[in-house]
CHARMM internal coordinates of N, CA and C (Angstrom, degrees):
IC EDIT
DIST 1 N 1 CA 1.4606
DIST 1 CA 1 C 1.5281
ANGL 1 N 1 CA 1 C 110.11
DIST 1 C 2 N 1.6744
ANGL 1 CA 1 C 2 N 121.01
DIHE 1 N 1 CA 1 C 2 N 23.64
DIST 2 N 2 CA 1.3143
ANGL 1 C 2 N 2 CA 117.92
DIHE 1 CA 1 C 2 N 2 CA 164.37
DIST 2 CA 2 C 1.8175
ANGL 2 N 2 CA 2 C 117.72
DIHE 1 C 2 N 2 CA 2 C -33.19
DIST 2 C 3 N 0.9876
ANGL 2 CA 2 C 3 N 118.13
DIHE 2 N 2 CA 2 C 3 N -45.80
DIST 3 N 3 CA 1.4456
ANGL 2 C 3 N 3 CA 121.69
DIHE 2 CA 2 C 3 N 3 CA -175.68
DIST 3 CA 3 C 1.3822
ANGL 3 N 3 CA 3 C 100.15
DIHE 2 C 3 N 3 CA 3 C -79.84
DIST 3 C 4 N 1.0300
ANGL 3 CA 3 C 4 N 124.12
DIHE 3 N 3 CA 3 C 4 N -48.06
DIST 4 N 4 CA 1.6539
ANGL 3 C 4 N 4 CA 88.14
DIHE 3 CA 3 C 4 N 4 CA -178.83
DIST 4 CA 4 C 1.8575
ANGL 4 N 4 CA 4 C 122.25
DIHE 3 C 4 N 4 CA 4 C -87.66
DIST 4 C 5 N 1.4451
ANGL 4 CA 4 C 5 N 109.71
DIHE 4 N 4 CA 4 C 5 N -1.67
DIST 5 N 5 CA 1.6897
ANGL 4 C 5 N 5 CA 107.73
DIHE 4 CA 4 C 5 N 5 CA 153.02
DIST 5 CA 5 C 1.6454
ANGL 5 N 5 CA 5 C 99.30
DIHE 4 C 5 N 5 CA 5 C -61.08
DIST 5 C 6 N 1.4250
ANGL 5 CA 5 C 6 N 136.98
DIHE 5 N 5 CA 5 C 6 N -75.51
DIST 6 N 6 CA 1.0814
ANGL 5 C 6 N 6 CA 119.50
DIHE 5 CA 5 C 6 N 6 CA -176.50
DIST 6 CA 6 C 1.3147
ANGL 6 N 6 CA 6 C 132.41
DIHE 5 C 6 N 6 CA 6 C -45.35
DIST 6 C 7 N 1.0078
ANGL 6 CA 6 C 7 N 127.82
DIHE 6 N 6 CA 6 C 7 N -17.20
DIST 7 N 7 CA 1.6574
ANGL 6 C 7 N 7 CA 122.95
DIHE 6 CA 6 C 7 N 7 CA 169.50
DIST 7 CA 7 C 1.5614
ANGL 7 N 7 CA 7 C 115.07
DIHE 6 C 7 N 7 CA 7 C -88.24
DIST 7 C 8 N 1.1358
ANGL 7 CA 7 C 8 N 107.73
DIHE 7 N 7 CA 7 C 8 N -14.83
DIST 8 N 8 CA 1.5548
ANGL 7 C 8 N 8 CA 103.37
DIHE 7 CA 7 C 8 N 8 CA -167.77
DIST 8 CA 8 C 1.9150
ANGL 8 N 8 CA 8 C 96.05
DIHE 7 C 8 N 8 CA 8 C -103.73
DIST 8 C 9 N 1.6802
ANGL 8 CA 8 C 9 N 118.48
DIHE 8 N 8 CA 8 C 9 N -9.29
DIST 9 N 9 CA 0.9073
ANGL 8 C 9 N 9 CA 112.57
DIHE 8 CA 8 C 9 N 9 CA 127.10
DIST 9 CA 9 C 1.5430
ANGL 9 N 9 CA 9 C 161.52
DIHE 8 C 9 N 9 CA 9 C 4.65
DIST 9 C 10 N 1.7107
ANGL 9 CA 9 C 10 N 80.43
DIHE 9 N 9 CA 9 C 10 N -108.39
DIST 10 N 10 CA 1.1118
ANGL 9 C 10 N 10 CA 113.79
DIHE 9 CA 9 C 10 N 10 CA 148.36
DIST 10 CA 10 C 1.6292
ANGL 10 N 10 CA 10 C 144.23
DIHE 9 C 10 N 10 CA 10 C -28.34
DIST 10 C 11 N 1.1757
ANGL 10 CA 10 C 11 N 99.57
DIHE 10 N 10 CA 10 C 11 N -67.69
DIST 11 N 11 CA 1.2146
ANGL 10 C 11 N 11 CA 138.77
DIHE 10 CA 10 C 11 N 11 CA -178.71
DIST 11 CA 11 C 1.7289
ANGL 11 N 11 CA 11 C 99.92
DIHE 10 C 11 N 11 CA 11 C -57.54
DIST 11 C 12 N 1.4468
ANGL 11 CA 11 C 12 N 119.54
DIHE 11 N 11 CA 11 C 12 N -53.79
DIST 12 N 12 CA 1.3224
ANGL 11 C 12 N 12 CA 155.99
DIHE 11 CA 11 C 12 N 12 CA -168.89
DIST 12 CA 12 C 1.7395
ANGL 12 N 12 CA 12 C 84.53
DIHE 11 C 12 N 12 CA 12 C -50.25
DIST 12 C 13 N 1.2396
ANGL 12 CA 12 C 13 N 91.74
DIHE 12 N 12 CA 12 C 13 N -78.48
DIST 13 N 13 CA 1.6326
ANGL 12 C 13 N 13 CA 113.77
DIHE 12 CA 12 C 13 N 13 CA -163.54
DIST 13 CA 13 C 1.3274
ANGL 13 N 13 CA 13 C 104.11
DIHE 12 C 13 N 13 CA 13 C -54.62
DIST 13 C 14 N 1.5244
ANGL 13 CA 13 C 14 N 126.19
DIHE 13 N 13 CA 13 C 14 N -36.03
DIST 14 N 14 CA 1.3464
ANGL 13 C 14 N 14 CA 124.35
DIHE 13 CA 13 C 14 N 14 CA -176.18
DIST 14 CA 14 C 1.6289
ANGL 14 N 14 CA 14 C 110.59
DIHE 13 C 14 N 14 CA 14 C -65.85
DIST 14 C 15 N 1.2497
ANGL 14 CA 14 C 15 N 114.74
DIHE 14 N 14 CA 14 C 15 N -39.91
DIST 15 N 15 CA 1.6783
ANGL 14 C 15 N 15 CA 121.86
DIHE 14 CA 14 C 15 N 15 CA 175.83
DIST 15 CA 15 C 1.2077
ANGL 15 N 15 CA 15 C 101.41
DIHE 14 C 15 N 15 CA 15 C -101.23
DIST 15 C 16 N 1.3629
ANGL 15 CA 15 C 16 N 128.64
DIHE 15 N 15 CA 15 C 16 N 32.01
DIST 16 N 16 CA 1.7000
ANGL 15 C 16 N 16 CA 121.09
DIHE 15 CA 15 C 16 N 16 CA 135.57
DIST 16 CA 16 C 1.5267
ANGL 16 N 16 CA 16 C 99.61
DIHE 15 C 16 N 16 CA 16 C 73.07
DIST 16 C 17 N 0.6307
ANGL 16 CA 16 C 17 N 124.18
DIHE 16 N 16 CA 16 C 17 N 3.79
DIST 17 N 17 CA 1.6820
ANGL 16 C 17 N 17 CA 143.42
DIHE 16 CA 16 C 17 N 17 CA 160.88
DIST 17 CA 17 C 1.8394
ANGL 17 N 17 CA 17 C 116.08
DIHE 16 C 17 N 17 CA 17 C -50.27
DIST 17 C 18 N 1.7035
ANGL 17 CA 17 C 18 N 116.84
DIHE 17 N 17 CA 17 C 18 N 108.63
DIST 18 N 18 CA 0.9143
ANGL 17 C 18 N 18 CA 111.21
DIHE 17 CA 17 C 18 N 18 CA 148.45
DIST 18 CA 18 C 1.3964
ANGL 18 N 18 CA 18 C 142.90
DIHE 17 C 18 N 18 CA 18 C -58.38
DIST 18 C 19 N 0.9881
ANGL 18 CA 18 C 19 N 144.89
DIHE 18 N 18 CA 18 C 19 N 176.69
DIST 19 N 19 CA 1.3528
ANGL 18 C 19 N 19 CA 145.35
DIHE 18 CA 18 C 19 N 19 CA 162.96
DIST 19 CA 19 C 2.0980
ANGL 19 N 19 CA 19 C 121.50
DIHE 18 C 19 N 19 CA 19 C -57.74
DIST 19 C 20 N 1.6852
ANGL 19 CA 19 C 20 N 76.49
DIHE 19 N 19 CA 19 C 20 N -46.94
DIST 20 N 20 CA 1.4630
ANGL 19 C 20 N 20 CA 95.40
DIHE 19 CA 19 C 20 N 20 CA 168.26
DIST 20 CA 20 C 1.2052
ANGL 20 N 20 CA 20 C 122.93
DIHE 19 C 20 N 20 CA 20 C -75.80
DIST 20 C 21 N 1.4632
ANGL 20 CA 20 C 21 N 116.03
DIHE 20 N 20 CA 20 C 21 N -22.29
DIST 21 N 21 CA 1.4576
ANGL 20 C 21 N 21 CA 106.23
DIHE 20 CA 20 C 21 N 21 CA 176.56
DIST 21 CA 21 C 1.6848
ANGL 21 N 21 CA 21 C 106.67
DIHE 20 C 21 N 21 CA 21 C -108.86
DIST 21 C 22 N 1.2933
ANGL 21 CA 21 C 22 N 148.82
DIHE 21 N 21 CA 21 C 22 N 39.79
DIST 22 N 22 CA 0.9311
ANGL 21 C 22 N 22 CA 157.15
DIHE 21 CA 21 C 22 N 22 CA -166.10
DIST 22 CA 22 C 1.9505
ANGL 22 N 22 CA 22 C 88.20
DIHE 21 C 22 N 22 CA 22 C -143.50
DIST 22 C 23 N 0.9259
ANGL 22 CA 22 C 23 N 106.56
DIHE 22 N 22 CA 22 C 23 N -32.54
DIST 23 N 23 CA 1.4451
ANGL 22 C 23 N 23 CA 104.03
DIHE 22 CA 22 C 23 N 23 CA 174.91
DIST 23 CA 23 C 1.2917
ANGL 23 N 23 CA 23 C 130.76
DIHE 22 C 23 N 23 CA 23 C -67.34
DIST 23 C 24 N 1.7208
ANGL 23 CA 23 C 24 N 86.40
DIHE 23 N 23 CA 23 C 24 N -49.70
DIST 24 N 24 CA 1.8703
ANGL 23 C 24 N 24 CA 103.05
DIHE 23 CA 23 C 24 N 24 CA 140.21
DIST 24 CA 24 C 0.9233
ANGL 24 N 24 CA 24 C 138.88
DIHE 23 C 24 N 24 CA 24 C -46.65
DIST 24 C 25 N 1.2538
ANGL 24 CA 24 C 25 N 130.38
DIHE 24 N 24 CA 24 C 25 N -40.43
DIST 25 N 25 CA 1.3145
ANGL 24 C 25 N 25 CA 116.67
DIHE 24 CA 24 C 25 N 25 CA 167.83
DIST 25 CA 25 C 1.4476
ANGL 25 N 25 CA 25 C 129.24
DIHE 24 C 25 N 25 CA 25 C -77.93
DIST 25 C 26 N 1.1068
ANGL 25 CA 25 C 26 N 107.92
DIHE 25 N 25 CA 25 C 26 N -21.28
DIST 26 N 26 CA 1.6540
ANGL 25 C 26 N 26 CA 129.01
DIHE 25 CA 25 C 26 N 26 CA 171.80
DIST 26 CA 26 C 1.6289
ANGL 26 N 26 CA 26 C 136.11
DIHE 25 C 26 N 26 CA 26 C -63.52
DIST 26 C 27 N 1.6256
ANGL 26 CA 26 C 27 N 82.45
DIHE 26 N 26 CA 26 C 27 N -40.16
DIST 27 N 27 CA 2.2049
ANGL 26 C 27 N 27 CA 117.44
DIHE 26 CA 26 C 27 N 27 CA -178.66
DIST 27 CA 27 C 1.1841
ANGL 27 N 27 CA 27 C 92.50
DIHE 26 C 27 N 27 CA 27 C 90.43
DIST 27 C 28 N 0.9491
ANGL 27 CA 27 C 28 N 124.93
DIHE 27 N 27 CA 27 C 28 N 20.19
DIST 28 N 28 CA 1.5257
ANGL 27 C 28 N 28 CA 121.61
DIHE 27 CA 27 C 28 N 28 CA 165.37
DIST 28 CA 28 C 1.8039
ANGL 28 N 28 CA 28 C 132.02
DIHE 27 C 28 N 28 CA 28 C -92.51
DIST 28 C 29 N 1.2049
ANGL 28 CA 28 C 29 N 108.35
DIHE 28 N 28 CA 28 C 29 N 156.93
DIST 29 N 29 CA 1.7208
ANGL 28 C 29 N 29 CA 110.08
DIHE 28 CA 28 C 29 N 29 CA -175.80
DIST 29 CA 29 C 1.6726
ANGL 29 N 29 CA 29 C 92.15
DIHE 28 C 29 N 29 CA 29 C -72.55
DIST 29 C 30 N 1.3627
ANGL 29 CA 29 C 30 N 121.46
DIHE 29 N 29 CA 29 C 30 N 173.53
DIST 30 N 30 CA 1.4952
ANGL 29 C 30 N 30 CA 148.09
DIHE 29 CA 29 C 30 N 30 CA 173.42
DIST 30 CA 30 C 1.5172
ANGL 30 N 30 CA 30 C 90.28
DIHE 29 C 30 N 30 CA 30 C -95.73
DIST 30 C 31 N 1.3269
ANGL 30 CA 30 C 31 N 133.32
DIHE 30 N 30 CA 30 C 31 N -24.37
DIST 31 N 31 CA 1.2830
ANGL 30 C 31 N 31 CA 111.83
DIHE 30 CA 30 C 31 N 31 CA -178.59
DIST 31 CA 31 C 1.5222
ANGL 31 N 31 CA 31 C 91.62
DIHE 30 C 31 N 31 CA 31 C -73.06
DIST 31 C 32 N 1.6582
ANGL 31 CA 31 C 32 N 128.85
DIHE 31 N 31 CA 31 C 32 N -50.59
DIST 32 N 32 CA 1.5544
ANGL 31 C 32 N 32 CA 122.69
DIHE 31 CA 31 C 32 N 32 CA -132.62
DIST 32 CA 32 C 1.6620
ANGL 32 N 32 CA 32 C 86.99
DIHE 31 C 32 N 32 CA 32 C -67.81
DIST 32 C 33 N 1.3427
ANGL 32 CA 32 C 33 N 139.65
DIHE 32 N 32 CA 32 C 33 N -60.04
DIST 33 N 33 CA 1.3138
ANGL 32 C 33 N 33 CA 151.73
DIHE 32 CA 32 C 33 N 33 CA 134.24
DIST 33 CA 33 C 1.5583
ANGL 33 N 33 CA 33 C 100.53
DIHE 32 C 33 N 33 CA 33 C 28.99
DIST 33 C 34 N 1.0181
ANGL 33 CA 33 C 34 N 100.68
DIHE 33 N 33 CA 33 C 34 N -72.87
DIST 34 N 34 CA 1.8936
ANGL 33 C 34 N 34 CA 104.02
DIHE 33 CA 33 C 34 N 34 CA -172.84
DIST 34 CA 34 C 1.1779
ANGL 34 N 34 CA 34 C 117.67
DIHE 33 C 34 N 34 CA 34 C -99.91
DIST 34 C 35 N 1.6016
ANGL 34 CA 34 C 35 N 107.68
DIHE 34 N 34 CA 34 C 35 N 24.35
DIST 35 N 35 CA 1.3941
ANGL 34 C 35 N 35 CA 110.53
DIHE 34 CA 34 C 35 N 35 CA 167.13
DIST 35 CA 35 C 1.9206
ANGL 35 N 35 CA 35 C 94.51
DIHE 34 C 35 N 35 CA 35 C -113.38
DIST 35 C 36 N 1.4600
ANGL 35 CA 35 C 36 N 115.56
DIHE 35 N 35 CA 35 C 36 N -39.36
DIST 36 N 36 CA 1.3372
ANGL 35 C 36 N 36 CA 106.31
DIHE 35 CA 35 C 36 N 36 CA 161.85
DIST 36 CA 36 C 1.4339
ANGL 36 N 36 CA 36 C 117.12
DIHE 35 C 36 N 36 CA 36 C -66.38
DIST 36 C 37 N 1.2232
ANGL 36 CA 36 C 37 N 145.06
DIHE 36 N 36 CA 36 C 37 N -0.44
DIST 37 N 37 CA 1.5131
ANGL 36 C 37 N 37 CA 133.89
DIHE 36 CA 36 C 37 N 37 CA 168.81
DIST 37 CA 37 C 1.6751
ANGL 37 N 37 CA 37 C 97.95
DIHE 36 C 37 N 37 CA 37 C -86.09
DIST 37 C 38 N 1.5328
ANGL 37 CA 37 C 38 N 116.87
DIHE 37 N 37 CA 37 C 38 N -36.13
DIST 38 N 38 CA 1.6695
ANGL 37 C 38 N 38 CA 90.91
DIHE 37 CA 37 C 38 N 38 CA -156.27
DIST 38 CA 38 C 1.8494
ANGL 38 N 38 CA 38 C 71.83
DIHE 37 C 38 N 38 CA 38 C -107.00
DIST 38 C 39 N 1.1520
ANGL 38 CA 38 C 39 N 139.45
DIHE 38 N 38 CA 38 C 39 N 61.00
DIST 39 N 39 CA 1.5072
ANGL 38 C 39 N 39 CA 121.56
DIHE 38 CA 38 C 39 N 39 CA 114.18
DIST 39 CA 39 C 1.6845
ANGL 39 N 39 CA 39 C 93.19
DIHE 38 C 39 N 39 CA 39 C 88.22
DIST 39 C 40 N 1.2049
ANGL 39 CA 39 C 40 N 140.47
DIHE 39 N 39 CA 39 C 40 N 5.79
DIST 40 N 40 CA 1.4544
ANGL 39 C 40 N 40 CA 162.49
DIHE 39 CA 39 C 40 N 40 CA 165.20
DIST 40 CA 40 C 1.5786
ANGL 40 N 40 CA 40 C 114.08
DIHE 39 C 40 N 40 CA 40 C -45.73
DIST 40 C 41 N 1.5360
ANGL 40 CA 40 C 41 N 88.65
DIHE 40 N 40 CA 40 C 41 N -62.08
DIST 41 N 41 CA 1.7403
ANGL 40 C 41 N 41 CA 112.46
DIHE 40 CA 40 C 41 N 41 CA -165.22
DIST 41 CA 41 C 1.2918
ANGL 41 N 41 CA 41 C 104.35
DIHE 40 C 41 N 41 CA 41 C -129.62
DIST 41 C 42 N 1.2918
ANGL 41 CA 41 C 42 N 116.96
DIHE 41 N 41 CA 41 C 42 N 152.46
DIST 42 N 42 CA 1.6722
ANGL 41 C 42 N 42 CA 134.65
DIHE 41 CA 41 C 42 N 42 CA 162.06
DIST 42 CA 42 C 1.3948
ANGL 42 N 42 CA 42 C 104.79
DIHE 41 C 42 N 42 CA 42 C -110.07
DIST 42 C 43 N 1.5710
ANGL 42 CA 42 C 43 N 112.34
DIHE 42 N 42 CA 42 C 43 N 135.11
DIST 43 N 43 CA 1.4689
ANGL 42 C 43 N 43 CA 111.72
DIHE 42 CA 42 C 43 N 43 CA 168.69
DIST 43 CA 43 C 1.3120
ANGL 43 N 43 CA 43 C 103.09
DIHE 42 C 43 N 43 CA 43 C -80.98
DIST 43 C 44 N 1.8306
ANGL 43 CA 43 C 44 N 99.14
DIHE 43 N 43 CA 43 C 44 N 171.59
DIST 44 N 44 CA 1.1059
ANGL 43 C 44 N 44 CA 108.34
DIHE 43 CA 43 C 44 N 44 CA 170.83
DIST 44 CA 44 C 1.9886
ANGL 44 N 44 CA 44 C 124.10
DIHE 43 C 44 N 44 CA 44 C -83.87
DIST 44 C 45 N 1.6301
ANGL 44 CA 44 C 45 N 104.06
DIHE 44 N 44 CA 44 C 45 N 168.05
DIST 45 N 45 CA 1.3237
ANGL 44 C 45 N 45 CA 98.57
DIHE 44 CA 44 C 45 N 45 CA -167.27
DIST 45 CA 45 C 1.8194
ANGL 45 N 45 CA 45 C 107.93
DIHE 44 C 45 N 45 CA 45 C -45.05
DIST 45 C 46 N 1.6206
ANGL 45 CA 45 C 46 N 126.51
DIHE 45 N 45 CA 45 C 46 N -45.39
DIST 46 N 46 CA 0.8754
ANGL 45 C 46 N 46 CA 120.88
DIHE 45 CA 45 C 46 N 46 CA 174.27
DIST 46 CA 46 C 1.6321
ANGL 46 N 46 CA 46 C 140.14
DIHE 45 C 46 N 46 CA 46 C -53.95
DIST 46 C 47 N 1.3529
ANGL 46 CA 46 C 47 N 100.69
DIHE 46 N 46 CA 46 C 47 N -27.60
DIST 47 N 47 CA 1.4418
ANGL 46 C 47 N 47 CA 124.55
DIHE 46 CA 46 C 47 N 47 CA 165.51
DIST 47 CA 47 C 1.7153
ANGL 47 N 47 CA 47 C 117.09
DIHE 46 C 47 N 47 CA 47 C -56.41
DIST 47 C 48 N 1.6496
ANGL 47 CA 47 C 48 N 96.21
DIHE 47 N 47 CA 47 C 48 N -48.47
DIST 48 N 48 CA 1.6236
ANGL 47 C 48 N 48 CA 91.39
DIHE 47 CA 47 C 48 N 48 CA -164.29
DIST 48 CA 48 C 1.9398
ANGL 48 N 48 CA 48 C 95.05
DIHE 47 C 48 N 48 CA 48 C -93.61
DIST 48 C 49 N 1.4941
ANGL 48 CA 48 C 49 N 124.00
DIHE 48 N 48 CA 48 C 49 N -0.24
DIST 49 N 49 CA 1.2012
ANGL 48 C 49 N 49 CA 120.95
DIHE 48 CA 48 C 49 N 49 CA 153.41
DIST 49 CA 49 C 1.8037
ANGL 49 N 49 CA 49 C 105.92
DIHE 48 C 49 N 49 CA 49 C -49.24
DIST 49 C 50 N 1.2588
ANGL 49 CA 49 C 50 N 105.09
DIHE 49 N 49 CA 49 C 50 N -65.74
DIST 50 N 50 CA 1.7236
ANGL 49 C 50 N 50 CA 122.08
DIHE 49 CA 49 C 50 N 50 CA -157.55
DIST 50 CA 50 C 1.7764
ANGL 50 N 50 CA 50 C 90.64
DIHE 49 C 50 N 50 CA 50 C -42.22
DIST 50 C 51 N 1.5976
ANGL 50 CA 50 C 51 N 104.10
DIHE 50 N 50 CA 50 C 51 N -59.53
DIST 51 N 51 CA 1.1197
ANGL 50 C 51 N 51 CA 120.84
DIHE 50 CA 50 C 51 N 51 CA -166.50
DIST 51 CA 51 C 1.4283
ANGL 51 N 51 CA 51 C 122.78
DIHE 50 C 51 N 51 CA 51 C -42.60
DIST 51 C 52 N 2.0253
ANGL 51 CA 51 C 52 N 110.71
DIHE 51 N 51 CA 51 C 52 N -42.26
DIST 52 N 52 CA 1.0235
ANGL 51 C 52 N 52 CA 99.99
DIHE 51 CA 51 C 52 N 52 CA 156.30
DIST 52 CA 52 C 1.5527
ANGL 52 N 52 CA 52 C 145.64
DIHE 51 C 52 N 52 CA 52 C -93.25
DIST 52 C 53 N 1.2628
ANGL 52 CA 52 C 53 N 105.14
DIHE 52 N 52 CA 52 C 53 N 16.80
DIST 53 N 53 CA 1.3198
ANGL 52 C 53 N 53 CA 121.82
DIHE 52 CA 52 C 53 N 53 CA -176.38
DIST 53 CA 53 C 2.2220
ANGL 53 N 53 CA 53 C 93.28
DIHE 52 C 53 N 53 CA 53 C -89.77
DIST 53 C 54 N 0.9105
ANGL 53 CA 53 C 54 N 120.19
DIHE 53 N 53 CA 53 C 54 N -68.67
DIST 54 N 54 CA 1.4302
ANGL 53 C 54 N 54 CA 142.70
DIHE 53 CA 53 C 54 N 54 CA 177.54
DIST 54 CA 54 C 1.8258
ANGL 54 N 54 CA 54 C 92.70
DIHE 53 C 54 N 54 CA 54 C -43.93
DIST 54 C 55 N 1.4065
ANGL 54 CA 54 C 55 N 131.41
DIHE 54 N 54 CA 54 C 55 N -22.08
DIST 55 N 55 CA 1.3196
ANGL 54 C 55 N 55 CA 106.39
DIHE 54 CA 54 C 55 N 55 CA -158.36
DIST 55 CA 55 C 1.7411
ANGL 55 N 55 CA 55 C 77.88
DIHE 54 C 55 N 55 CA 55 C -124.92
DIST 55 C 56 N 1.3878
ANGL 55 CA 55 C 56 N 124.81
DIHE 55 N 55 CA 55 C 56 N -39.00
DIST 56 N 56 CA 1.1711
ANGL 55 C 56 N 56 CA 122.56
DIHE 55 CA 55 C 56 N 56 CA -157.88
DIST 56 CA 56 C 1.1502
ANGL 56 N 56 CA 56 C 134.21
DIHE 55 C 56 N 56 CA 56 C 104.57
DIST 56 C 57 N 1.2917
ANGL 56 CA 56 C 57 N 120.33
DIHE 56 N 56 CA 56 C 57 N 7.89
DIST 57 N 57 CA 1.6362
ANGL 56 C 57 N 57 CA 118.36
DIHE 56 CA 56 C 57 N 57 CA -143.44
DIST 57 CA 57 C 1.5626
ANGL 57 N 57 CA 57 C 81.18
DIHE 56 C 57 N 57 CA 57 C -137.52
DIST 57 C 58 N 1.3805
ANGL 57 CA 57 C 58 N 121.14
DIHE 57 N 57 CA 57 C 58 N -178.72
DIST 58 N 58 CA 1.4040
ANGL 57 C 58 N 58 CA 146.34
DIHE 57 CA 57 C 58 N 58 CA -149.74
DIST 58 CA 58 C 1.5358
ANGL 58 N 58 CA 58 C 88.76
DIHE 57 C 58 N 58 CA 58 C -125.84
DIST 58 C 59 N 1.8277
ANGL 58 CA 58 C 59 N 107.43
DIHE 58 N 58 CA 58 C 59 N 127.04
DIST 59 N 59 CA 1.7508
ANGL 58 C 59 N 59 CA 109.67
DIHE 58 CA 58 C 59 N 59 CA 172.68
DIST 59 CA 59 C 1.6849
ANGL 59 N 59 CA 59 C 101.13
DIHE 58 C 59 N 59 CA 59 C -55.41
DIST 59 C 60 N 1.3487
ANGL 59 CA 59 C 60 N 140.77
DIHE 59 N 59 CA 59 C 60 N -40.04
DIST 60 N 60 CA 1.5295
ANGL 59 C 60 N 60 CA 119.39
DIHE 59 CA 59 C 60 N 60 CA 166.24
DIST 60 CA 60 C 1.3339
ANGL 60 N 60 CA 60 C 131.21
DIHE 59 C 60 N 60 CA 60 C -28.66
DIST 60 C 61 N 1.1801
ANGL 60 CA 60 C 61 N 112.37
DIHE 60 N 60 CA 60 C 61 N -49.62
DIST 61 N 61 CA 1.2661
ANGL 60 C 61 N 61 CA 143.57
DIHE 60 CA 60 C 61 N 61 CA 170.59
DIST 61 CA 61 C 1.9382
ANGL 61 N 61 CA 61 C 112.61
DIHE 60 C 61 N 61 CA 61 C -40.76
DIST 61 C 62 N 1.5241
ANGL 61 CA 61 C 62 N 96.81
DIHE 61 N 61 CA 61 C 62 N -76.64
DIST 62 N 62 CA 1.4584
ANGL 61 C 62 N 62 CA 114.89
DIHE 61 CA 61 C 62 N 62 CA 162.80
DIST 62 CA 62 C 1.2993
ANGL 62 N 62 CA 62 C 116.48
DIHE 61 C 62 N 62 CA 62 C -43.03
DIST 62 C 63 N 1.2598
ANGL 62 CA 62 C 63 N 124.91
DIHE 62 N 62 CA 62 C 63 N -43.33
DIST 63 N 63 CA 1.7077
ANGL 62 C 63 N 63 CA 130.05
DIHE 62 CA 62 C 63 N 63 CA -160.19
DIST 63 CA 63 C 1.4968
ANGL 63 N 63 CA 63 C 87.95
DIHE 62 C 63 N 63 CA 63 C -89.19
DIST 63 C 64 N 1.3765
ANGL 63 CA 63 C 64 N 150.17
DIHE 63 N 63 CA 63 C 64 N -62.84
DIST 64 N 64 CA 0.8743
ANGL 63 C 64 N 64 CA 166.48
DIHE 63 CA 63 C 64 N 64 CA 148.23
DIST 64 CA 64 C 1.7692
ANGL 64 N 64 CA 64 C 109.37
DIHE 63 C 64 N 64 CA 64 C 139.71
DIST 64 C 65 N 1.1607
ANGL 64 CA 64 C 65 N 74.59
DIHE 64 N 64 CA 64 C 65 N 53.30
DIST 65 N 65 CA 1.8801
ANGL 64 C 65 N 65 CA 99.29
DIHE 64 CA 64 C 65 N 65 CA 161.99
DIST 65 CA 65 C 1.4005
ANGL 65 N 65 CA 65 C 122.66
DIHE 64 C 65 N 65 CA 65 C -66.78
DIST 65 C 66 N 1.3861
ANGL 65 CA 65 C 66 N 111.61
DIHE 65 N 65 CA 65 C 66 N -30.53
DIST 66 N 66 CA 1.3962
ANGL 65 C 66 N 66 CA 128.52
DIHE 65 CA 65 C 66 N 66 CA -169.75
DIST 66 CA 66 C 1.6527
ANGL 66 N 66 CA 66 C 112.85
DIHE 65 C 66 N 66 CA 66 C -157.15
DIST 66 C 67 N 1.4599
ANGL 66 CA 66 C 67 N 128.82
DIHE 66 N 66 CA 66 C 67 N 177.35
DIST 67 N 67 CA 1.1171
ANGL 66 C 67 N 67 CA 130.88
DIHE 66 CA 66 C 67 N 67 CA 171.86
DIST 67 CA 67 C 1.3923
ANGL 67 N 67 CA 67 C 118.85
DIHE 66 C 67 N 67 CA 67 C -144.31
DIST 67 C 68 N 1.1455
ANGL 67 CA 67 C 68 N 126.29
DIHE 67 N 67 CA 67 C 68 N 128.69
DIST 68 N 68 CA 1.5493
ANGL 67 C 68 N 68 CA 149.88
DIHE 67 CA 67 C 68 N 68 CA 165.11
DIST 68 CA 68 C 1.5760
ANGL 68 N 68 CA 68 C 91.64
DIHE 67 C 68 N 68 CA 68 C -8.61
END
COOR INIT
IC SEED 1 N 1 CA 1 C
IC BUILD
């Protein structure tokens, strides 16, 4: 899941978003966060819901099923 640590990244950095506060919004640790960017961990289905609601974008998108 290299591509989708980089988009959620990405994505992160684009809304100025720490690690820690993206964690926040999630209920998640800042560690679990930077274990889904470097490709470690997969969230769960509910997680990468939040994720696309919080980022805007379509889980295709995230998974890298597709591109913007």
């Amino acid at each position: 899941m290299i591509i989708f640590g980089q988009r959620v990244k990405e994505l992160r950095e684009e809304k100025k978003l720490t690690q820690v506060e993206l964690g926040k919004l999630l209920g998640l640790s800042y560690q679990t966060i930077g274990h889904y960017e470097n490709g470690t961990t997969q969230p769960t289905l509910e997680t990468l819901a939040k994720m696309c609601e919080i980022f805007d974008v379509t889980a295709s998108y995230l998974l890298g099923l597709e591109d913007i």
